[in-house]
C-alpha positions in Angstrom: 8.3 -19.0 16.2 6.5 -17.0 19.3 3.1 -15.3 17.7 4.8 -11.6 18.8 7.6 -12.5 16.1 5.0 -13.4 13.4 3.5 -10.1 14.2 6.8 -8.5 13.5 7.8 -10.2 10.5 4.2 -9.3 9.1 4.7 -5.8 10.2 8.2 -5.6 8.1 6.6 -7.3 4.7 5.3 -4.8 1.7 1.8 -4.2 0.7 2.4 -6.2 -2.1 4.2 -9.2 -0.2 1.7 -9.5 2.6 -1.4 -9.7 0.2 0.8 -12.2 -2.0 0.8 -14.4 1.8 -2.4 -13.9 2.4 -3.2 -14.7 -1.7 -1.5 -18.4 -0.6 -3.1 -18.8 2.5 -6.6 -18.7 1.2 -8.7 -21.8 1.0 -11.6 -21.1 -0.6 -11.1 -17.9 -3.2 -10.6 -14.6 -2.7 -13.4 -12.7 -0.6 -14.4 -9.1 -0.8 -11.9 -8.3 2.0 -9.3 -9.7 -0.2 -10.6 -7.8 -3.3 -11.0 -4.3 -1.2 -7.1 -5.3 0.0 -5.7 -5.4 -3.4 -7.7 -2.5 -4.2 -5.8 -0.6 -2.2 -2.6 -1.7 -2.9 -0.5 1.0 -4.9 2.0 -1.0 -7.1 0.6 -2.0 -11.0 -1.8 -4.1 -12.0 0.8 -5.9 -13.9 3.1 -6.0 -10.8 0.5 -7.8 -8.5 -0.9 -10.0 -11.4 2.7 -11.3 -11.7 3.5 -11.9 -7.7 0.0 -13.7 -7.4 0.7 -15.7 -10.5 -3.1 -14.6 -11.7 -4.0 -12.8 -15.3 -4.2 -8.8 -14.9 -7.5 -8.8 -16.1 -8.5 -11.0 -12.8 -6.3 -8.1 -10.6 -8.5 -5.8 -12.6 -11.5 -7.3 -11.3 -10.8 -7.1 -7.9 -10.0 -3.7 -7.9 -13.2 -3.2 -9.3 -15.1 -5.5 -6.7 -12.8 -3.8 -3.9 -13.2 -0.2 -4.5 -17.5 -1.0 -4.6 -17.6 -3.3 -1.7 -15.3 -0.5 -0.2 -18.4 2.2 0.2 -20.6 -1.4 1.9 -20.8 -1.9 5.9 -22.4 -4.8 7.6 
């Protein structure tokens, strides 16, 4: 598939969906990127705990991590 494609297929996903590719994709654990990502996604904890296929107390956790590394800069 040409990369412009992949771009719009990305484009189309949800919140929610794109995080639960980018969830599957990761190779080493989730980074604070990752955590300020789900932070900001709207649906329920219990709704993202169940398309990542983590506990909601881990969701919980990075929402906490992402909206404190949100305020950081490098």
């Amino acid at each position: 598939m040409p990369p412009f494609m992949m771009e719009i297929e990305a484009a189309m996903r949800s919140p929610l969906d794109q995080l639960a590719v980018d969830y599957f994709t990761l190779r080493s654990g989730p980074s604070l990127e990752f955590c300020r990502r789900v932070a900001g996604v709207g649906d329920p904890d219990e709704a993202v705990a169940r398309r990542l296929g983590v506990g909601i107390s881990t969701v919980r956790k990075w929402r906490v991590l992402g909206r404190r590394a949100s305020g950081w800069s490098c």
